[in-house]
Structure formats: structure tokens, C-alpha cells
N, C-alpha and C positions, 0 to 999 in steps of 0.2 A: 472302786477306791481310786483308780488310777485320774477317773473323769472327775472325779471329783475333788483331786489335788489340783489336775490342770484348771478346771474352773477357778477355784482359788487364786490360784497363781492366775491365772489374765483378770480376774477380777481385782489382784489387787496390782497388775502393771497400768490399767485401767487408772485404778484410785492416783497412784504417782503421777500418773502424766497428766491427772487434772490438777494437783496441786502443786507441778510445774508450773504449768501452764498460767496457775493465778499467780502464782511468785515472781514469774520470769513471762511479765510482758513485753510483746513486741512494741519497739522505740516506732514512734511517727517519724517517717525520713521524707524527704521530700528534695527540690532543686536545691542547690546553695540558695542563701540568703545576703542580703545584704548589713554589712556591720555598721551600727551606725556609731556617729558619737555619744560617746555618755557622760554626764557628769559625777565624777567619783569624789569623795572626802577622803577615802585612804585607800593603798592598794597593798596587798598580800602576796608576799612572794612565796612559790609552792616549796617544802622542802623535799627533792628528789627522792631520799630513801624511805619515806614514808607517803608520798603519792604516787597512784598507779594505776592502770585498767589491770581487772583480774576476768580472765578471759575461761571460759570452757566451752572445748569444741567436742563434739559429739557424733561418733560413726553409728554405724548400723548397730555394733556388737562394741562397747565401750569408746572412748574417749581420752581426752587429756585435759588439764588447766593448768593453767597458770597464771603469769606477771609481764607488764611492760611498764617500765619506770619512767616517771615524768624527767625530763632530764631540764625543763627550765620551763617556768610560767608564772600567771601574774591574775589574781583577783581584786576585780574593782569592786568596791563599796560606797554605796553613800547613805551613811550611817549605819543602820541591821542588815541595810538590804545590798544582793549581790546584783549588780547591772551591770557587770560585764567583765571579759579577761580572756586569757587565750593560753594555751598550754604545750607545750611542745614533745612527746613521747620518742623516746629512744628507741629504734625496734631490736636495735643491737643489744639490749637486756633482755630481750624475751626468755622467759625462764619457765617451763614445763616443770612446775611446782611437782605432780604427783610420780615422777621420779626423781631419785634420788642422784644428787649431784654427782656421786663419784659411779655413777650404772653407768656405762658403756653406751647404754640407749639413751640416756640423756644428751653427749654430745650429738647422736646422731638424730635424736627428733628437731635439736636446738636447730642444726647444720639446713635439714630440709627444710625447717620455719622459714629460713633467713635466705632460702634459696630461690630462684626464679617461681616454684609452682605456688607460691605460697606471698610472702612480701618482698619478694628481691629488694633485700638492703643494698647493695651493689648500687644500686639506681636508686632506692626509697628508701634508705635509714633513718627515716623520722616520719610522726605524724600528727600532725596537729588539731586542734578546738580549738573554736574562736566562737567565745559565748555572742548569739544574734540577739537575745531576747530571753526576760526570768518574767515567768508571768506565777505568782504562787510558789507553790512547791516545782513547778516544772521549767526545765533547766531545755533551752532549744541551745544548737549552735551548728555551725560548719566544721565539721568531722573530714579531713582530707586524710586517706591513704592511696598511696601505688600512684599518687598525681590524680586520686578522682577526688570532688569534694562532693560530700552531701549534706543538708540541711537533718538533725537528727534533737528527736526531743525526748526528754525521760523524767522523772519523779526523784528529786535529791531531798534528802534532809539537809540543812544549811543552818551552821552554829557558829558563831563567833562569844568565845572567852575570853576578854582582856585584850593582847595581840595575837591571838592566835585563832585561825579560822577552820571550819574541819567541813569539808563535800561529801556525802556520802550518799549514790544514788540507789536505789533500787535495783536490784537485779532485772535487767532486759535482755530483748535479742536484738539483733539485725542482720539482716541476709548480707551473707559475706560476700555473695555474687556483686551486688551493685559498686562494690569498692573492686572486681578485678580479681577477686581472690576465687578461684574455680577450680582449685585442682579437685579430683574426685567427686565433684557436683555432680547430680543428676541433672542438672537444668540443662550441661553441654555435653552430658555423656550420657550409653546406656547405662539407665540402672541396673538392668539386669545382667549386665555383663558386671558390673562393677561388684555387686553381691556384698560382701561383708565389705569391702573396701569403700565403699559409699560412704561419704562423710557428707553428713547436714549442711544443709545451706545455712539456717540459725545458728548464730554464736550466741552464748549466752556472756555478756558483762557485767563489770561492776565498775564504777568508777570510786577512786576513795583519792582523796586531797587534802595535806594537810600546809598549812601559810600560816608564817607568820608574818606581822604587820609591817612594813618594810620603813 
């Protein structure tokens, strides 16, 4: 009976990580790009408390998610279609949704996010997109954190009501190593030393934006 609960159970950790894995594809990243100009007919100003990357990081043995709030950005249009914009994230809101604001581990997961091993706001309190290219559904642009920029493309739904525009991409990953971000990687450390402490190089996002017509 015993083997045959465990079979179960990795059969069905199996089944989840494939239907991760379809949900939460990895983003095309590539060198920065260049921005060019575009011709817009209106542009959309993001409103901060309702645009955001929704973030979940992932160790060996659980994880965390949360929030970093757009604190100022701008979507170009010319007419349905979005051709360009640029967005600027606060890392100083980072917020580890799946604790609870007033737990004692909330200020302290917050304090290490915002600390050197992780995004040092000291130095990087902000991080920006700068849409390069909208080709269909798929949304490129230059993604800068920690001072590195990378070229990163993903799958958005893209609606405009009236004056009001709403981004909302597919959940993706991107390897957090190429932005600088390494604490507890196995890419720069032993894994096997690091053991349960081991946090994934894949972050899983979500981008959501909401503008209205400026």
C-alpha cells in the first residue's frame, strides 16, 4: 500500500509540473534592443494601484509571491493597437502577498528582498520596460533591473474600453540570474550544500496594467 500511495503521489507531482510548465512559459530574453520611434494617436497613463508584476519565487520545499507596483508609465496607441510605452516599477513596494502584513516574517522576507542579496534598492529602487516591438499578441521590450537590461518577450491580452486600457500577460518565467539576482542559485553555489535552501533560478510573472487615456 505504502508503494502505491507514493507512486500516486509522484505521479501526480509529475501531472502539476507539466501543467506548470504549459501555463507558465519561459519569456524569449535576448541582448537589449533598440527603441525606436513610433507613431501614437493617443497615449494611456498606467494607474499605480491597479498596475503591477505579480511575482512567484520558488525553493526546493515551498516558496513565496507577491507584488511590485508600477509607480509611473505611459502606453502608446495608434488606434486598437499598442506600439509602444515604457513603465517604471517601484521595488520599494515589493510586497510578499502570501504573508500576512501584520506576521513579523512579512517585514523580515520584505527587509531581505530590498536588501543587497536580492535587488538592493539602496542602489536599484526602480525597474523599468520600455516596450521595443508588439508583433500580435506578443508583447517584446527592455526589462532593466540591478542596472542590467535585457531584451524579454511574452503573450498579453491587450483591451481598450472607451478611455481605458487593461495589459494582462500570461503567466511566464525568467531566469533571475541574468538580471544579478543569485542569492541561493545553484548556478553560483553548491547545490548540494544549499539543500532545502535552494531557490530556483525561474521566477514565475505576471504583468497586469491598467491606463487610462491621458
Amino acid at each position: 500500500m505504502k508503494k502505491l500511495v507514493l507512486n500516486l503521489f509522484t505521479f501526480a507531482a509529475i501531472g502539476l509540473a507539466v501543467v506548470s510548465c504549459k501555463n507558465e512559459n519561459k519569456a524569449e530574453t535576448s541582448d537589449a534592443k533598440e527603441v525606436k520611434e513610433v507613431v501614437a494617436s493617443a497615449n494611456y497613463k498606467a494607474v499605480p494601484e491597479s498596475s503591477m508584476i505579480m511575482w512567484r519565487a520558488n525553493k526546493v520545499v515551498g516558496g513565496h509571491e507577491g507584488t511590485i507596483n508600477v509607480s509611473e508609465g505611459v502606453a502608446k496607441l495608434e488606434g486598437d493597437q499598442l506600439v509602444g510605452g515604457n513603465f517604471v516599477f517601484d521595488i520599494n513596494t515589493i510586497n510578499p502577498t502570501d504573508i500576512p502584513a501584520d506576521d513579523e516574517n512579512h517585514a523580515k522576507l520584505t527587509g531581505h528582498l530590498k536588501n543587497a542579496d536580492f535587488f538592493d534598492v539602496e542602489k536599484h529602487d526602480t525597474a523599468t520596460f520600455e516596450i521595443t516591438n508588439v508583433e500580435g499578441n506578443n508583447i517584446s521590450g527592455n526589462l532593466t533591473m540591478k542596472g542590467i537590461t535585457k531584451n524579454v518577450t511574452f503573450p498579453a491580452n491587450i483591451s481598450v474600453n472607451g478611455d481605458e486600457l487593461n495589459i494582462t500577460s500570461d503567466k511566464f518565467t525568467i531566469d533571475r540570474t541574468e538580471w544579478g539576482i543569485e542569492y541561493n542559485s545553484g548556478k553560483v553555489m553548491d547545490a548540494a550544500k544549499l539543500g532545502d535552501y535552494l531557490i530556483k533560478d525561474d521566477v514565475v510573472l505576471q504583468v497586469k496594467v491598467k491606463a487610462d487615456k491621458a
